[in-house]
N, CA, C and O atoms as a GROMACS GRO file, in nm:
protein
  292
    1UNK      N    1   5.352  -1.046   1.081
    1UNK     CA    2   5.262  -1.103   0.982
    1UNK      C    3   5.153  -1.187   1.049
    1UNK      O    4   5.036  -1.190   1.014
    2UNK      N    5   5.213  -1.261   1.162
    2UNK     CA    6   5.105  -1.323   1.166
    2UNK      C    7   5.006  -1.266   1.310
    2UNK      O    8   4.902  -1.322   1.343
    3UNK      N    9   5.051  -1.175   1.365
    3UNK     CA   10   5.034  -1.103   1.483
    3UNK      C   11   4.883  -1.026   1.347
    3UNK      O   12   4.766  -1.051   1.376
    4UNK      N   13   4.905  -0.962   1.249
    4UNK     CA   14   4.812  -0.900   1.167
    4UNK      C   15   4.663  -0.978   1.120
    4UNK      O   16   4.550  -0.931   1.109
    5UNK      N   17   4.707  -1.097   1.100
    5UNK     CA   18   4.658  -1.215   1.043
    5UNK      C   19   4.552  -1.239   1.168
    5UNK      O   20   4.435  -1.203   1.160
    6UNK      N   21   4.592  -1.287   1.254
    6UNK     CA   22   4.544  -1.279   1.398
    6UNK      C   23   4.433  -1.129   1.444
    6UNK      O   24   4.333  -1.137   1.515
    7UNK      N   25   4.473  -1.038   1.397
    7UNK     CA   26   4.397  -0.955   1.446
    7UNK      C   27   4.286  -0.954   1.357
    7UNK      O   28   4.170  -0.944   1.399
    8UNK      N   29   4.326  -0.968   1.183
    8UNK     CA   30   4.212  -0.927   1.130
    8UNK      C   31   4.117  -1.028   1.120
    8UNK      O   32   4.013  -1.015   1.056
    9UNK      N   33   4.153  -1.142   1.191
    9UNK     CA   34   4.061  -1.249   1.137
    9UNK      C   35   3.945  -1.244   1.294
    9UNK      O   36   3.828  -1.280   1.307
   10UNK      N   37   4.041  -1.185   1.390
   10UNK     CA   38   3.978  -1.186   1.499
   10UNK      C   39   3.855  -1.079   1.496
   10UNK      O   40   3.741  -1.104   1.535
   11UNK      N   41   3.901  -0.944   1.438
   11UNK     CA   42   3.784  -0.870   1.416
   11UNK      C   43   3.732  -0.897   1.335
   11UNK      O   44   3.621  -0.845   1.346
   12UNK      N   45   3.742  -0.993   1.182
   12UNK     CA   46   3.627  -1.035   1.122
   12UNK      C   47   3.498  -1.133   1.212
   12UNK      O   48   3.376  -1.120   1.205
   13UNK      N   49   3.570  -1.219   1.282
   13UNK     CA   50   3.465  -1.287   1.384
   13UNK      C   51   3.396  -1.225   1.518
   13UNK      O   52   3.300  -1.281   1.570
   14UNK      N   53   3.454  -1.102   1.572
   14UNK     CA   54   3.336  -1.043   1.627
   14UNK      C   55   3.261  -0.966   1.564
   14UNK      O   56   3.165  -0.921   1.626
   15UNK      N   57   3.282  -0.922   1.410
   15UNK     CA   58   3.216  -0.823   1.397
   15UNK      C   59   3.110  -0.910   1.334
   15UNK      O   60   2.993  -0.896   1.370
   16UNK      N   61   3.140  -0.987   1.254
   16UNK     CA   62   3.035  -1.071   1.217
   16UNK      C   63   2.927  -1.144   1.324
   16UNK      O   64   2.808  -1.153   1.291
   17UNK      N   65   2.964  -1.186   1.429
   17UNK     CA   66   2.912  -1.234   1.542
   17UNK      C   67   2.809  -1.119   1.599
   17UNK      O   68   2.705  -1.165   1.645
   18UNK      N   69   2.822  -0.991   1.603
   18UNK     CA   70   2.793  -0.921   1.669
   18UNK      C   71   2.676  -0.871   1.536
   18UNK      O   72   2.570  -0.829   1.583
   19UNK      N   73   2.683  -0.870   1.419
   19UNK     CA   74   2.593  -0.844   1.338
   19UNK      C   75   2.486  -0.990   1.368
   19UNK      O   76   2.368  -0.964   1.390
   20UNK      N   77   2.524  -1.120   1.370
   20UNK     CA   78   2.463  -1.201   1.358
   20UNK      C   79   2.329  -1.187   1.500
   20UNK      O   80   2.208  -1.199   1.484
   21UNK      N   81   2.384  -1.168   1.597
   21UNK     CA   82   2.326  -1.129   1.737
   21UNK      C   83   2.235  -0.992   1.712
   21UNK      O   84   2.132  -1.000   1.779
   22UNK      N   85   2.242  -0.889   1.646
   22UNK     CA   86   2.191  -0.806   1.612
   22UNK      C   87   2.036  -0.829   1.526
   22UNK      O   88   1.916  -0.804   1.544
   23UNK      N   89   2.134  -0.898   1.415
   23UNK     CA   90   1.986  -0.988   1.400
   23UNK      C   91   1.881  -1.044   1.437
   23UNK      O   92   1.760  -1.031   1.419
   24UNK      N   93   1.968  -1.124   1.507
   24UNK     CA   94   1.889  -1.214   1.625
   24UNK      C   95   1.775  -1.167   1.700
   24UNK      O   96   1.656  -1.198   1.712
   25UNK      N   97   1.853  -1.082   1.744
   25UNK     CA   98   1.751  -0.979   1.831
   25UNK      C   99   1.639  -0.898   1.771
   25UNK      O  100   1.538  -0.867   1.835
   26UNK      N  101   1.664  -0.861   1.628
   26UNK     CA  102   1.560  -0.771   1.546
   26UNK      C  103   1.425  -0.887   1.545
   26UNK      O  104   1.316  -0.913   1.595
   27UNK      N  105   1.508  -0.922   1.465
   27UNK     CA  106   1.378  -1.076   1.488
   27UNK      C  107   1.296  -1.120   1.586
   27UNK      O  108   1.174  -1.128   1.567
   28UNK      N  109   1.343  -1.147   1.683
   28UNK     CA  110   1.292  -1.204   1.846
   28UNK      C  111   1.220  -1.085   1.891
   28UNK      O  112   1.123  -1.121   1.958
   29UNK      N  113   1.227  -0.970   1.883
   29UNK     CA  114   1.196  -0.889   1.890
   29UNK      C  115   1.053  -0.830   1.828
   29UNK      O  116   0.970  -0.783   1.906
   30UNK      N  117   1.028  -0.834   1.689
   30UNK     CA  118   0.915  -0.792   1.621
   30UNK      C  119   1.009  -0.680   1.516
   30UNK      O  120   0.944  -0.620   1.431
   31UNK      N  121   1.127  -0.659   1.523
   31UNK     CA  122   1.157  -0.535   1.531
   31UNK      C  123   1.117  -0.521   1.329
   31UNK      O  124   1.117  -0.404   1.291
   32UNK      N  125   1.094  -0.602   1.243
   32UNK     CA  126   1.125  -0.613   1.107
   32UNK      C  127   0.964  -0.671   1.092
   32UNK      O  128   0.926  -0.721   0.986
   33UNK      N  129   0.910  -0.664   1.162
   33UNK     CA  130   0.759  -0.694   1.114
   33UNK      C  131   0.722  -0.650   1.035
   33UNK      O  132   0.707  -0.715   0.932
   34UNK      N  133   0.671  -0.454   1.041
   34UNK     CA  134   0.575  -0.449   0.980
   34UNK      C  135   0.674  -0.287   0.942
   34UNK      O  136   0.665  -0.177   0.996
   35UNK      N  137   0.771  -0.338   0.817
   35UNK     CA  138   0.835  -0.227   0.774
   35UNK      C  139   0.749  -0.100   0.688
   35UNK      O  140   0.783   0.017   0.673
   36UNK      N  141   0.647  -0.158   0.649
   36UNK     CA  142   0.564  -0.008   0.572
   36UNK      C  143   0.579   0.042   0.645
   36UNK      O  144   0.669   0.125   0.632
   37UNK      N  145   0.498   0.036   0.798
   37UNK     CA  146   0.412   0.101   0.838
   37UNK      C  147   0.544   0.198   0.941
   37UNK      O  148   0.526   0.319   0.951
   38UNK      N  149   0.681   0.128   1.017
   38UNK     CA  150   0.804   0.221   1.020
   38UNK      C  151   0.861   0.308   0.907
   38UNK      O  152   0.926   0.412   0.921
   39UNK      N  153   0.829   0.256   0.804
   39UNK     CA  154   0.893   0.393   0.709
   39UNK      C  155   0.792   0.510   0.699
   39UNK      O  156   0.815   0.594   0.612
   40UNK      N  157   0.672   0.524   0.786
   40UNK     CA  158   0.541   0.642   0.772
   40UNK      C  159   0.587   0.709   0.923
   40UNK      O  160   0.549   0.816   0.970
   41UNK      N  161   0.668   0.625   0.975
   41UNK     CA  162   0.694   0.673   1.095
   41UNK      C  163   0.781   0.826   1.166
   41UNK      O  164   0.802   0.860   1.282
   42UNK      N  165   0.805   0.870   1.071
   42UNK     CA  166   0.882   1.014   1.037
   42UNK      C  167   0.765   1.114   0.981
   42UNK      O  168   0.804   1.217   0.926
   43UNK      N  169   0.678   1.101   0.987
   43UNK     CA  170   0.580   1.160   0.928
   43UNK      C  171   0.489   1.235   1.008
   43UNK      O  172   0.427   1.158   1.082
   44UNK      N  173   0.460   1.341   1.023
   44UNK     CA  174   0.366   1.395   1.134
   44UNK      C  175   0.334   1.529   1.105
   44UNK      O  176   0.407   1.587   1.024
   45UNK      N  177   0.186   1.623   1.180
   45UNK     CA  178   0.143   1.708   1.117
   45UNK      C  179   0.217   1.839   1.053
   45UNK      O  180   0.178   1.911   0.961
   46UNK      N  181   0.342   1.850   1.131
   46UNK     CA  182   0.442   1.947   1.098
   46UNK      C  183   0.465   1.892   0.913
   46UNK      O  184   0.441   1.968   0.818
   47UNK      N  185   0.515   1.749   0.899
   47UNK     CA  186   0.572   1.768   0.778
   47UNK      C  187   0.508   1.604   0.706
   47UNK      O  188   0.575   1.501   0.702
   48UNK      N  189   0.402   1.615   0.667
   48UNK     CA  190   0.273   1.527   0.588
   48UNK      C  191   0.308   1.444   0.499
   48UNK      O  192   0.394   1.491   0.425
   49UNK      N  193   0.279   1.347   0.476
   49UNK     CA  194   0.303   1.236   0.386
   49UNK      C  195   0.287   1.329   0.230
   49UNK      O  196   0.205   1.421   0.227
   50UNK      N  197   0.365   1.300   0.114
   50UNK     CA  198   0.360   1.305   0.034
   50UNK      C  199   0.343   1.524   0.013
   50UNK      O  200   0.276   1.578  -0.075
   51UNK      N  201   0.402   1.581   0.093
   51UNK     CA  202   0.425   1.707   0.090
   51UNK      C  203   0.583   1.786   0.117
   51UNK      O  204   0.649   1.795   0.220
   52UNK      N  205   0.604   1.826   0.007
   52UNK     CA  206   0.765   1.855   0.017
   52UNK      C  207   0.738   2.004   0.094
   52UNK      O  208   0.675   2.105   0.061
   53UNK      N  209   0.835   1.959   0.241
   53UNK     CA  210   0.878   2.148   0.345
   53UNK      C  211   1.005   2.148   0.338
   53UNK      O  212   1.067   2.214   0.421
   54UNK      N  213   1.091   2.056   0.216
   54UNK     CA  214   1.261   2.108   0.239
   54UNK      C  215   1.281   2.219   0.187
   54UNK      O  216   1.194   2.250   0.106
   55UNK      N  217   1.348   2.280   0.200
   55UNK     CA  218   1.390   2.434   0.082
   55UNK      C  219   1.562   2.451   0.114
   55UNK      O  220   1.631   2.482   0.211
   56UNK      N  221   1.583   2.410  -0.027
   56UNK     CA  222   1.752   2.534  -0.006
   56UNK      C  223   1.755   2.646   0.015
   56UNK      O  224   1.694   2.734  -0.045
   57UNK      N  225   1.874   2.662   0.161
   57UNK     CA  226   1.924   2.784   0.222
   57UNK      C  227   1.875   2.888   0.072
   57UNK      O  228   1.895   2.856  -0.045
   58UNK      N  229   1.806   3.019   0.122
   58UNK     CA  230   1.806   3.155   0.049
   58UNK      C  231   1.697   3.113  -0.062
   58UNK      O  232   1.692   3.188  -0.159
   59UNK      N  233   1.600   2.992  -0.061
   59UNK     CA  234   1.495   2.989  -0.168
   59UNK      C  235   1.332   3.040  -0.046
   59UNK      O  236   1.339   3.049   0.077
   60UNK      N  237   1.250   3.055  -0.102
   60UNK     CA  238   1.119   3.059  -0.058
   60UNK      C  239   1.013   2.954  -0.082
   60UNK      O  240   0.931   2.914   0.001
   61UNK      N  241   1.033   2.901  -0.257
   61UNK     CA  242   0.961   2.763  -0.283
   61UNK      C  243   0.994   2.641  -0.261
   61UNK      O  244   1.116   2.627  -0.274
   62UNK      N  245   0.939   2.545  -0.234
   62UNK     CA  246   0.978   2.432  -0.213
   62UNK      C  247   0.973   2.368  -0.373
   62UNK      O  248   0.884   2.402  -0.450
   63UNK      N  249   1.089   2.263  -0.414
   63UNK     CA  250   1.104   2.232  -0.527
   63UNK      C  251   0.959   2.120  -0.517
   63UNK      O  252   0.927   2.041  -0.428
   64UNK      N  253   0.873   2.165  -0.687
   64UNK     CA  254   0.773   2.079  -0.728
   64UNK      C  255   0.847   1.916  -0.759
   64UNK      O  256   0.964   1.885  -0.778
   65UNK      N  257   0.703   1.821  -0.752
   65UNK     CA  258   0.760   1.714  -0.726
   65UNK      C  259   0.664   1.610  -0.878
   65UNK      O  260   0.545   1.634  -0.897
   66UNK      N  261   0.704   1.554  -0.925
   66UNK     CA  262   0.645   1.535  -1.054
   66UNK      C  263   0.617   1.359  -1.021
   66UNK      O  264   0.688   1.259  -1.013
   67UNK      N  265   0.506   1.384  -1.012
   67UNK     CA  266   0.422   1.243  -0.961
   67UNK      C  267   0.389   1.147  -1.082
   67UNK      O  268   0.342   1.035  -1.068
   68UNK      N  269   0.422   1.210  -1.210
   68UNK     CA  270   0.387   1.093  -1.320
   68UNK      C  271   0.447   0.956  -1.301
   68UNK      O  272   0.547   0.925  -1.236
   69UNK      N  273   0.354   0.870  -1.382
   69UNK     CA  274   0.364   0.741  -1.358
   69UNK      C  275   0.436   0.642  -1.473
   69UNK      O  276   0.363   0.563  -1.533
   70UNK      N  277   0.578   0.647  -1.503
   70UNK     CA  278   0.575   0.622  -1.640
   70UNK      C  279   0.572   0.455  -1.672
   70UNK      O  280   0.650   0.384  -1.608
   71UNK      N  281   0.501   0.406  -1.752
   71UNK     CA  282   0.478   0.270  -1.785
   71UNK      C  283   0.614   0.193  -1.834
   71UNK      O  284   0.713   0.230  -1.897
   72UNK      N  285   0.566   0.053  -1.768
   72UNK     CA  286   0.680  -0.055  -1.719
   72UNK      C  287   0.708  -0.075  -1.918
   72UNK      O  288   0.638  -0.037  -2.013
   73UNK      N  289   0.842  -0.150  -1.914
   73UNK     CA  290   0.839  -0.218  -2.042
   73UNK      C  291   0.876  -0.360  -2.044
   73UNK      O  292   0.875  -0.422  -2.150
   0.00000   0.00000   0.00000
């Protein structure tokens, strides 16, 4: 029991520690600056912002994508 107790409390404190350091580092880093502009970062002339190239196995069209805007309430 307490051999369990011991372990899980021990891996709650590195794992937490090791997220906290992770952090740390994103930060010190720049790494969380300028998130728009990493989420455009998958994007390139093969496969274009705002253009669907997925297709399910055995289709030919790519599923249409319905851009309406529907108003807040």
């Amino acid at each position: 029991m307490l051999l369990s107790l011991f372990i899980l409390g021990g891996s709650f404190v590195l794992l937490t520690g090791s997220a906290l350091l992770a952090l740390r580092w994103a930060l010190l880093t720049g790494q969380l600056r300028n998130s728009e502009k990493a989420a455009l970062l998958v994007f390139d002339e093969d496969e274009p912002l705002d253009e669907v190239t997925d297709r399910f196995p055995g289709t030919t069209a790519a599923p249409t994508v319905d851009r309406t805007v529907l108003p807040r309430r």
